[in-house]
N, C-alpha and C positions, 0 to 999 in steps of 0.2 A: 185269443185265436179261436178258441170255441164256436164265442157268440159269433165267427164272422161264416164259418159252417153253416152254424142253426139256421140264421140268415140267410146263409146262401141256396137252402134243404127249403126253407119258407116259399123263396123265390119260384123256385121250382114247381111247387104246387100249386101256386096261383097264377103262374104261368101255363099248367095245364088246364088249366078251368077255361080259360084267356085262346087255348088253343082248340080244346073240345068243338068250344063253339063255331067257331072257322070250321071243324069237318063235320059239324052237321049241316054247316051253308052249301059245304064241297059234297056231300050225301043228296041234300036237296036238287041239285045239279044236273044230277046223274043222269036221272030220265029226259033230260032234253038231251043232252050229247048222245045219248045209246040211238036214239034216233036221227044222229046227223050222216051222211055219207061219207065215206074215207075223205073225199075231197072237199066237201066242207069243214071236217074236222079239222085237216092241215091247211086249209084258209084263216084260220083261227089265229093262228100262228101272224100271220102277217098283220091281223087287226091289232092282237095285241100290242105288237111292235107299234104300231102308229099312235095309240093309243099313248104309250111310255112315251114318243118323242113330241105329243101334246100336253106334256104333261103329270100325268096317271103314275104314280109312283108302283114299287114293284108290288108292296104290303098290298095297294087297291085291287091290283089284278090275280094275288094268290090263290084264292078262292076257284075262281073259273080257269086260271093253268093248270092248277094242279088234278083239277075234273077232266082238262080235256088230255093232258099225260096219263090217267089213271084209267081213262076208254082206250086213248092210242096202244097201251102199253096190254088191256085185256084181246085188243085185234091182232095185234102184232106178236104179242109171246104167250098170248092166254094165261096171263098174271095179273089179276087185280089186289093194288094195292091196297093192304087192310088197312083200318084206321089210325093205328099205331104209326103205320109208317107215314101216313100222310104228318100226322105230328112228327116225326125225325124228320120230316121234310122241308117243315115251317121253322125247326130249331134251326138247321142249316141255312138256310136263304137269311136269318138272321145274323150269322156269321158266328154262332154258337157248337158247340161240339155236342152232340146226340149217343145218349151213352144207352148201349142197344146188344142185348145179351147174343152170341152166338147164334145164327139158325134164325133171326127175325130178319130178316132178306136184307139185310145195307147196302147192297148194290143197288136194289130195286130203288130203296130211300133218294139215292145221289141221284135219279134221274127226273126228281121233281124239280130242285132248287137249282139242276145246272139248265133247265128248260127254261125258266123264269130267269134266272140271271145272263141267259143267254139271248133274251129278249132285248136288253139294252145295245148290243152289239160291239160291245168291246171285250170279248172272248171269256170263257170258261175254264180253267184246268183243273179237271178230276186227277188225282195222285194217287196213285196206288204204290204197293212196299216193292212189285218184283213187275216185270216184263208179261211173264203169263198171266196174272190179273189186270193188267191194261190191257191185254190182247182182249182178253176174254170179255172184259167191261164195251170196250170198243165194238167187239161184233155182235155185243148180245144187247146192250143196253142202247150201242148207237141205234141199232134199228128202230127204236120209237122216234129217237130225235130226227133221223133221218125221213123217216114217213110222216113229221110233222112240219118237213120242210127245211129242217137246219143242217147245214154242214158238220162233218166230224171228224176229225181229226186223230191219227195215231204219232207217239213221238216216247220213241224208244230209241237205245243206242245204236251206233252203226250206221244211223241212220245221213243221206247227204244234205247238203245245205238246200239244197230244192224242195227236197221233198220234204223237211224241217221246216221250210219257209212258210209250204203250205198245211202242215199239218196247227201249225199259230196263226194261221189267217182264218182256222174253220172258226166255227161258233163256238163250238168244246172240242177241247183234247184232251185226251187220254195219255198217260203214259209215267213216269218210273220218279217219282221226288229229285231222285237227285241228278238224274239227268235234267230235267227245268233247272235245277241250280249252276250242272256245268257251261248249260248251252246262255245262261246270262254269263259267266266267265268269260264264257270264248266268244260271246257277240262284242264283249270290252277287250276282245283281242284282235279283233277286225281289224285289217288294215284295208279296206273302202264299206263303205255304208250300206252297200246291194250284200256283203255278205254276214249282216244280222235274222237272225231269223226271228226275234221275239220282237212283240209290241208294246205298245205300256202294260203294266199289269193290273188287272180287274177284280178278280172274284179267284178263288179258289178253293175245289172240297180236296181233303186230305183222309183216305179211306184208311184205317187201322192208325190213324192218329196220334196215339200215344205212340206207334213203331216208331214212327219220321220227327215225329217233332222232338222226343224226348230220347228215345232210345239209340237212334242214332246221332243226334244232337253234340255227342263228346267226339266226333271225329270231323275236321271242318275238309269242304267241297275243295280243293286245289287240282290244279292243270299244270302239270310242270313240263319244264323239257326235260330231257334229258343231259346227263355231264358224267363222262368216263368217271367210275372210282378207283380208286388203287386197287386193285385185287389183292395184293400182297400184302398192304398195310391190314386189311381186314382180315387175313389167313392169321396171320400174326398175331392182331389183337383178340381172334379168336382163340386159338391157342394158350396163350395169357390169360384171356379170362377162364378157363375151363378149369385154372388149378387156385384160382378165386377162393377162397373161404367168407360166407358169409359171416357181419363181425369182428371177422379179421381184415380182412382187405377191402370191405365194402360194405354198407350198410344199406339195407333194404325194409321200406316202409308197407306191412302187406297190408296196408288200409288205403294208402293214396299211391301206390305200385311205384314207388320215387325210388331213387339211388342217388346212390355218394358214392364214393373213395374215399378213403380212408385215409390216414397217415402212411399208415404200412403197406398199402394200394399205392398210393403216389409213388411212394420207395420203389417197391418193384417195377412200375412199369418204368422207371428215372433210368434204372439198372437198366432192363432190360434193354431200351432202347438207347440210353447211355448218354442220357441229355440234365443238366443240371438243377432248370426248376421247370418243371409240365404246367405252369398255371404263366408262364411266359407267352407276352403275345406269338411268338415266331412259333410255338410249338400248341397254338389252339386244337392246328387239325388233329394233331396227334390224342390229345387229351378227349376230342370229339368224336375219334373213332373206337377211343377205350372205353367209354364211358357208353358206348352205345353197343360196344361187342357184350359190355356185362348187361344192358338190359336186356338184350337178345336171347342170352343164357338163363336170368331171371324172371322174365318178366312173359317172354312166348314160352310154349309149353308145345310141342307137337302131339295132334290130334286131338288139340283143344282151342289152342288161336289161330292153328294152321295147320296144313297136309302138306306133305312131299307126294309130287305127282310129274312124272315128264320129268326127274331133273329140276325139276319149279318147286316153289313157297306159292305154294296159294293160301292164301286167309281167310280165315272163317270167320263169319258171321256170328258174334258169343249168342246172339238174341235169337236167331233163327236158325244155326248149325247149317246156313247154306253157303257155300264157298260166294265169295263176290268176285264172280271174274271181273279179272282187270285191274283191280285194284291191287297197288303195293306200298308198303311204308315208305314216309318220305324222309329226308335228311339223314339215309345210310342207313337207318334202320334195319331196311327191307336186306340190303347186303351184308347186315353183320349177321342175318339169323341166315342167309343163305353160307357165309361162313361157317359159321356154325355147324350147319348141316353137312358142309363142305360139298356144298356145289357150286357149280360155276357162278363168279361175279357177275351181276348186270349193271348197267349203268344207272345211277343214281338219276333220283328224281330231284329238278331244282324250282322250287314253286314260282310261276309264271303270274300266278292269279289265284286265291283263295278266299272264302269265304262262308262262316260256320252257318249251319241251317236255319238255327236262329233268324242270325240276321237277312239268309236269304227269306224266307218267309214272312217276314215283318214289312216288307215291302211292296206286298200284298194289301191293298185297301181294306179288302174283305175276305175273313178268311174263316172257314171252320173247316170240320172234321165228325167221323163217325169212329164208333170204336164200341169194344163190349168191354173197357175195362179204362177207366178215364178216373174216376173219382179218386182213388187212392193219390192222386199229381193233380188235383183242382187249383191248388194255390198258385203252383209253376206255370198251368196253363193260364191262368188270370194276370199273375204277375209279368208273363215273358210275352204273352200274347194276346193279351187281351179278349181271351174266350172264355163264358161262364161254362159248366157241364152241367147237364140238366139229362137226367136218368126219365128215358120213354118207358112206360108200364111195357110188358110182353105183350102178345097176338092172346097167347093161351094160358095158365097158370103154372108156374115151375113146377116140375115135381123130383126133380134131382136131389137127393139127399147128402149134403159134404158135411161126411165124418170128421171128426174131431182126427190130428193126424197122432200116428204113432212114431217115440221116440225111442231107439234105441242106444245100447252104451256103446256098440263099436259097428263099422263099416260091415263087417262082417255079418255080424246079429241083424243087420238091417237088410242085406240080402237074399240071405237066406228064409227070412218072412215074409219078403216080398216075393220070392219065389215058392214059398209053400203056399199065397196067397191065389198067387197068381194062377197055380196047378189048380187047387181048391175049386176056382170060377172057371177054369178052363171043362173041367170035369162036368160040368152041370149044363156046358157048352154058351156059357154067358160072353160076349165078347170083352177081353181086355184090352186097352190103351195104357203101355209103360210108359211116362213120359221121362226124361232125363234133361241134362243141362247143358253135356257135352257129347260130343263124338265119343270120347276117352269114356265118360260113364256107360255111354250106350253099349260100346262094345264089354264093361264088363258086368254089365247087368245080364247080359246074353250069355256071358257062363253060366251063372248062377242056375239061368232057366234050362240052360243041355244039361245039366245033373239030374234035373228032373225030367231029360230025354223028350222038352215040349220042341211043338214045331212056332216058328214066330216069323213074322216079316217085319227086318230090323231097318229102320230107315233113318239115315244122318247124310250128312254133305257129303259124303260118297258115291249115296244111290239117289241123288236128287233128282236123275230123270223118272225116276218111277215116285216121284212124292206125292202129286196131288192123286195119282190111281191108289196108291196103297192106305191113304190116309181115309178117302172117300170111301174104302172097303172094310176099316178099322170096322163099321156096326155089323160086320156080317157072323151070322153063327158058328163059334169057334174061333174065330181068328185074335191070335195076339198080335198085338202090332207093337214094338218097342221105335219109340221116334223122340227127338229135341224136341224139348218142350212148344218151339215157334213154329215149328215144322208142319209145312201144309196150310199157314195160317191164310183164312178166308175162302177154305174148303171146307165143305158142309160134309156131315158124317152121317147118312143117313143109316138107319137098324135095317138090319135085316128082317127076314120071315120070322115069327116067333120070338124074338129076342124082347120084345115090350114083354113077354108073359115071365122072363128070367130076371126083369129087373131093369132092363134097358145096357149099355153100354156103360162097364166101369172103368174107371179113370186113376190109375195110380201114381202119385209123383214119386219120384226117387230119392230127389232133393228141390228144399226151398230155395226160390230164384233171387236173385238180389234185388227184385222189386215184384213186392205182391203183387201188379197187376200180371204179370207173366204168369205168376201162379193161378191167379184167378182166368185167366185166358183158357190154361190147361185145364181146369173143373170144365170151364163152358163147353169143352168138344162133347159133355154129354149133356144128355136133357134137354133138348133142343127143339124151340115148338113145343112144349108141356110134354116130351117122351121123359120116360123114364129113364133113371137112370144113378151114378152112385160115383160119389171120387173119397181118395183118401192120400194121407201122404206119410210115406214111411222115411224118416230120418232117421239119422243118429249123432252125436257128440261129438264123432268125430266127421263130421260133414265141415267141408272146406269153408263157411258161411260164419261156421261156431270158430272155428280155429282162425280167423282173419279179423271179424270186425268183435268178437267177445271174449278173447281169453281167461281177461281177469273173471266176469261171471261164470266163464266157462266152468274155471278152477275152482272159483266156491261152492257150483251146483255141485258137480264131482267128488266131493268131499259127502254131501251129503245124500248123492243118488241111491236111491232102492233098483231095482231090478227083479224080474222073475227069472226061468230057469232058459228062457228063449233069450235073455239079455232087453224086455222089453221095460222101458224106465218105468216106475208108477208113482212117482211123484209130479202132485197134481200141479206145480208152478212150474213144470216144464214146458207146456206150450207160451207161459209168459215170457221162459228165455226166447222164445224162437221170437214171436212178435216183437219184441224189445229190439230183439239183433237185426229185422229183417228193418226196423224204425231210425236204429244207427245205420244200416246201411244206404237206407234210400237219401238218407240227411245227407249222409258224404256224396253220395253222385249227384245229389243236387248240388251240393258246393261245389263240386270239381265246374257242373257244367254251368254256374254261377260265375266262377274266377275267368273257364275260359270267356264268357260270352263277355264279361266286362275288358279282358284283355284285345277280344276283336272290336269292340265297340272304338276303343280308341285308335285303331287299324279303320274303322269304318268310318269314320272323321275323313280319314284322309284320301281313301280311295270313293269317297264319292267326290273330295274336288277332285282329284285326278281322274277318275271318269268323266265328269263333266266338262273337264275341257277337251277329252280324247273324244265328247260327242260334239264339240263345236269344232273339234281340228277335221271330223269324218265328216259333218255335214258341211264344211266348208263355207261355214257362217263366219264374217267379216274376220275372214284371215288375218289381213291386214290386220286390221284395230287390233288382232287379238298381238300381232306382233310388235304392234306400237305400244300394246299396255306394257308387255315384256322388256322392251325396253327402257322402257320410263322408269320401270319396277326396280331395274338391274341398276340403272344410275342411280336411284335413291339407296337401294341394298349399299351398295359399295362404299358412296360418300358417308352413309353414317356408322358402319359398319367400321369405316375406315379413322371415323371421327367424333371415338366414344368421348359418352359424356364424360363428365369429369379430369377428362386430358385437356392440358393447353396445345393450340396450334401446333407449337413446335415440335410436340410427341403424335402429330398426327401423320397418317399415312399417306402423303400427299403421292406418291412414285405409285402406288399401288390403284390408286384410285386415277392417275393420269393414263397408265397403262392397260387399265381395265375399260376404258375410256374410248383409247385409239386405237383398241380393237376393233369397236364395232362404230365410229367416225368415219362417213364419208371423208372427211378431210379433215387428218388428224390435229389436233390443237394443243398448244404450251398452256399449262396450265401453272397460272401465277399462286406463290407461298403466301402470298399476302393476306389471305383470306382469314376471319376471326370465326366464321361462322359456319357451320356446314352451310345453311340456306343461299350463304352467298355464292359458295359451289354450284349447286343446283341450278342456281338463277345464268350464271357463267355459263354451264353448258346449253342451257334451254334453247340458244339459238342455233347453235350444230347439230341438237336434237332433232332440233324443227326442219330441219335441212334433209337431213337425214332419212326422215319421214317423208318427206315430198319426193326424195330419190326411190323411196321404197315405192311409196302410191304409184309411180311413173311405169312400175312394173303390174298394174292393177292387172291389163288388158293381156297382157304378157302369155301365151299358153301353157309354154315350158315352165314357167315360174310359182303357177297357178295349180301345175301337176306338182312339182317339183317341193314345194312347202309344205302343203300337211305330211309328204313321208318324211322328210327329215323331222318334223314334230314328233310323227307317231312314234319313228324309232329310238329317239330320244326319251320320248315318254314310258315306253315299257321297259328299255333297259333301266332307266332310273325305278319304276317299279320294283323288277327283279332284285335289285342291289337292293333297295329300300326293304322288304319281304322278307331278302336275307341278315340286315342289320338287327332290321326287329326279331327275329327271330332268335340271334346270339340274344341280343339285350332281355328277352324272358327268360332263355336259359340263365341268365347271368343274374337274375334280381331276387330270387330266389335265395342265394348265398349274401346276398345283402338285409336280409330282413333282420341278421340277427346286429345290424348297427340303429334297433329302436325304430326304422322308419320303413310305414307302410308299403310291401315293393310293391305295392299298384299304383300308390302315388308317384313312387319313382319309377313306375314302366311307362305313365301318361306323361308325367314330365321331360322325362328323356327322349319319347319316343314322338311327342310335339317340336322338340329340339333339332330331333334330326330330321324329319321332315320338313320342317321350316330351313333348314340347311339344305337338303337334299331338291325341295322345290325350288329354293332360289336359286342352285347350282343347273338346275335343269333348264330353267326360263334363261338364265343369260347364256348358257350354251346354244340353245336352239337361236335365241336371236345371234349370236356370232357366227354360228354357223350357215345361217340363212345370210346374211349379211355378206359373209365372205363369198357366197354362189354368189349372190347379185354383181360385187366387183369383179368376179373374173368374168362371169358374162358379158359385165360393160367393156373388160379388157379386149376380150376377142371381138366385141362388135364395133369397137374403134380399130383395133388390128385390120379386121374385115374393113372396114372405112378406108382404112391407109390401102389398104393393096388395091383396091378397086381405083383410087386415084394415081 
């Protein structure tokens, strides 16, 4: 594993060399453009274009786009792009991730490679983590593209299908990762063709990179409807669970957040509810509302995965401590912790359409990303996505100095130091940034600091409309700012008057995040542009990080821990426990987001043939044939279905296969026992088949019939989804408890879950052709009816 780093560290440097020389071609440049006219300049733009569709690939023309973005962009914003960026420029038009410390302008970088890629004219999408960074990209970055001639585009949520339409016709748009993921759901939710709003997809940069690809990654995109829940069954279950004993009644896994029931869990809730075995099919919903009232008790923690606000559960964001409106748990979830809290039930969410980010993104031709903290996940990015990271030098020299962190032996001793600290620097009027993990810590770090009667501006998912103001004033002289560590992320922190002579802006963590690049994010908000500046991180032992993924080390260090009189540890192989643990943890959420992505893969099998035929039933491409294949499909399904191997004839299904038959026969047929062979069946019917078909084609010209067939397909099609969504869904819950019969449950969730799909499609295909079948005869009825009364 090493050599495949060193090697990839190799890459990298001779890829800079590779790249240099392109910005001194792009340097050379410069004085012919400085002297072109605005309107010369954005004629440029149309040469290129013709240029590409003669041939000119995009690598030939980088040189002279990125010269003539880099004048547009010094007229238009009085920003000239340094030569660092013009290299984060060339890594991305590569389709590579540009790994670019805090404060070296990444905005400015995206609007080289979406100009050049936008050149080919099959669309752009910049991706940003939140709404007000697409806004702000949009109006501040679109103005070069827009003065260079290109369309641009916004596409945030709320937004209607018109104006959607046109924000994916511009040349680049701008707007929020996971809305581009909902709006491909819901274009495969379309019931007519005029209301998709994406096109194929081309190129796309993904800004904070590491946020969207990896750290959102474990929660997949779904569109549900809505379905009444029991309110009562969840009041109930909530109640039960509240006198839960972990152990006793349920077992809880704090490394993979998992639950069971117990023996003595089962018992009680048998009792309670007074049913005699809870793992009986008739009694699943019950066992699926208990099992989901204890993880709500275990597993949400309020003012850490959520807020009570309005009567509502809102959810937070672990990564960025910012509420995500709109969003709620699916599969009851969301109502067992509203239970819980004992507020009113809402209706359940029932997935419509899903799809993990992963595999949204993969389907992307081209794809990169920028970010200031990528390398620590190189391998998941290579492996999942097929992007190297390649680390651009700074503009100016670091001069940030990150301390070695301090460990303490209890919760206590650690805030207390970080509040003596924090006064210390306050005093000398140096500005501090707290950073924390959660809501929950932020609010009690901010005791600590009133003991010392400091003033602070505390900012968490509460006060999220003052985020990007309070974080952008973190440099200013005096000010403490205690904030989530994600908080404001891709707000620049510029120092105040005087404060480069104090040291620059210090940066405190609270606690290690469960994946160093978060931590390292947190260091970046100082030092930015070669200012000065200073981070440090005060832990302790009992930090929720040590107590979840390192017990057993925990307990050995413990034994042999020293301490001074502040409780600060001084044994020197304590920051190896921290690395080690922070090493175990990143393993495990990579596995987790490992298992999920290979459990959707085999979900992504399936929903691209059933997409694809829901784009040949909306573009109303040879309907017919598509219902003649169905048919033909269904009569072979049934005859051998009906006529497994190793049965002789007279154990065959002859009655099953005659009546599956004269459902969908124009003119129904006796079908003779005499047959040895399935094929002879086949051959038997192929003449009423053929009949059948020519009655069908006879409706080609038809208007009513021609409206009338792709909605009976579509509706057929999505409810068979729904159900299908909902199956697989029990079947992951359920393979889980199967592992421990020796056999891989992934093998057995691909195996099953092909099984029932190949069930579930073929039940779909010969419904829709019955039921299209049965319109056509009563049509034909009333137009013969109609016939007779008119004579």
């Amino acid at each position: 594993m090493l050599s495949i780093f060193k090697r990839s560290n190799q890459t990298s440097d001779r890829q800079l060399k590779k790249y240099r020389k392109v910005v001194n071609h792009i340097n050379k440049l410069e004085p012919d453009y400085v002297d072109l006219t605005d309107d010369q300049l954005a004629e440029k733009t149309v040469e290129f274009k013709e240029r590409i569709q003669t041939g000119e690939t995009v690598q030939q023309i980088i040189p002279e786009a990125f010269a003539v973005v880099r004048e547009a962009s010094n007229r238009v914003l009085g920003m000239r792009h340094f030569d660092v960026q013009l290299i984060g420029g060339m890594v991305l038009a590569e389709g590579n991730i540009a790994e670019m410390p805090t404060g070296e302008g990444k905005t400015l970088v995206a609007s080289l490679p979406s100009y050049v890629r936008a050149l080919e004219g099959k669309g752009v999408h910049v991706i940003t983590v939140n709404d007000y960074l697409a806004r702000r990209d949009f109006e501040q970055i679109g103005q070069i593209h827009r003065f260079l001639g290109l369309t641009v585009g916004l596409n945030v949520p709320m937004m209607q299908g018109l104006e959607k339409k046109e924000a994916y016709d511009a040349d680049i748009t701008y707007g929020v990762g996971t809305e581009f993921g909902f709006d491909y759901l819901r274009d495969n939710m379309a019931q007519h063709i005029s209301q998709k709003v994406q096109r194929p997809y081309h190129y796309a940069i993904i800004d904070e990179v590491d946020s969207v690809l990896i750290d959102e990654a474990k929660t997949p995109l779904i569109v549900a409807g809505k379905m009444q829940a029991d309110a009562d069954l969840h009041m109930i279950a909530a109640r039960l669970a509240k006198r839960f004993k972990q152990g006793v009644d349920f077992d809880f896994d704090d490394e993979t957040k998992s639950t069971a029931l117990t023996e003595a869990g089962i018992e009680k809730v048998e009792k309670a509810f007074g049913v005699d075995n809870l793992y009986d099919l008739e009694h699943q919903t019950l066992y699926h509302y208990m099992i989901q009232a204890v993880r709500a008790h275990v597993i949400f923690k309020r003012d850490v995965d959520y807020i009570v606000r309005d009567q509502k559960i809102e959810l937070v964001d672990m990564f960025t401590g910012r509420i995500m409106e709109g969003r709620t748990l699916s599969d009851g979830l969301h109502q067992a912790i509203e239970a819980k809290e004992n507020l009113p039930i809402t209706d359940e969410n029932k997935a419509q359409a899903q799809i993990t980010i992963q595999n949204y993104f993969r389907m992307y031709p081209k794809l990169c990303g920028m970010t200031g903290t990528a390398k620590t996940q190189e391998k998941e990015f290579r492996e999942v996505y097929n992007m190297q990271v390649i680390q651009i030098p700074t503009n100016r020299p670091r001069q940030r100095i990150d301390q070695p962190d301090y460990v303490f032996a209890t919760i206590d001793d650690k805030y207390k130091a970080m509040a003596k600290e924090v006064a210390k620097r306050h005093e000398s009027g140096q500005p501090v940034l707290v950073g924390t993990t959660s809501i929950l810590q932020s609010e009690k770090v901010v005791g600590y600091l009133d003991e010392h009667k400091l003033d602070y501006n505390l900012l968490n998912a509460k006060s999220v409309e003052q985020e990007v103001e309070l974080i952008s004033n973190a440099g200013q002289k005096g000010h403490i700012t205690v904030a989530t560590n994600m908080a404001g992320r891709g707000t620049d922190i510029v120092l105040g008057e005087g404060v480069e002579d104090l040291g620059g802006l210090f940066v405190l963590g609270t606690e290690k995040h469960e994946s160093r690049r978060v931590d390292n994010q947190l260091r970046g908000r100082s030092g930015r542009q070669g200012d000065k500046g200073e981070s440090r991180f005060f832990l302790s032992l009992e930090d929720d990080m040590f107590k979840r993924f390192a017990k057993d080390d925990l307990e050995k260090f413990q034994k042999k821990a020293e301490t001074d009189e502040t409780g600060l540890v001084l044994n020197k192989d304590v920051n190896e426990l921290t690395e080690r643990t922070q090493r175990i943890v990143e393993g495990s959420h990579y596995s987790m987001r490992e298992y999920n992505l290979k459990l959707d893969d085999v979900i992504n099998d399936q929903r691209n043939v059933l997409y694809a035929l829901r784009d040949k039933v909306l573009e109303r491409e040879n309907i017919i044939g598509t219902l003649e294949g169905m048919l033909h499909e269904t009569m072979e399904f049934v005859i051998y279905d009906s006529c497994p191997e190793g049965e002789t004839p007279d154990q065959w299904d002859f009655d099953r296969i005659e009546t599956t038959m004269n459902s969908l026969l124009h003119k129904p047929a006796e079908l003779p026992r005499t047959f040895e062979k399935p094929v002879q069946i086949v051959k038997f019917y192929e003449e009423p088949l053929d009949e059948l078909v020519a009655y069908i084609r006879s409706f080609e010209d038809n208007e009513q019939v021609n409206a009338l067939i792709p909605q009976v397909m579509l509706s057929h099609i999505d409810s068979m989804w729904v159900k299908h969504l909902e199956v697989m869904t029990r079947l992951k819950e359920g393979i889980g408890l199967r592992s421990y019969g020796q056999e891989d449950p992934m093998r057995i969730y691909q195996r099953e879950g092909l099984e029932l799909f190949g069930k579930h499609y073929q039940k779909l295909r010969r419904s829709i052709a019955s039921e299209v079948i049965q319109f056509l005869k009563m049509l034909t009825e009333q137009q013969e009816e109609q016939a007779q009364e008119v004579n």
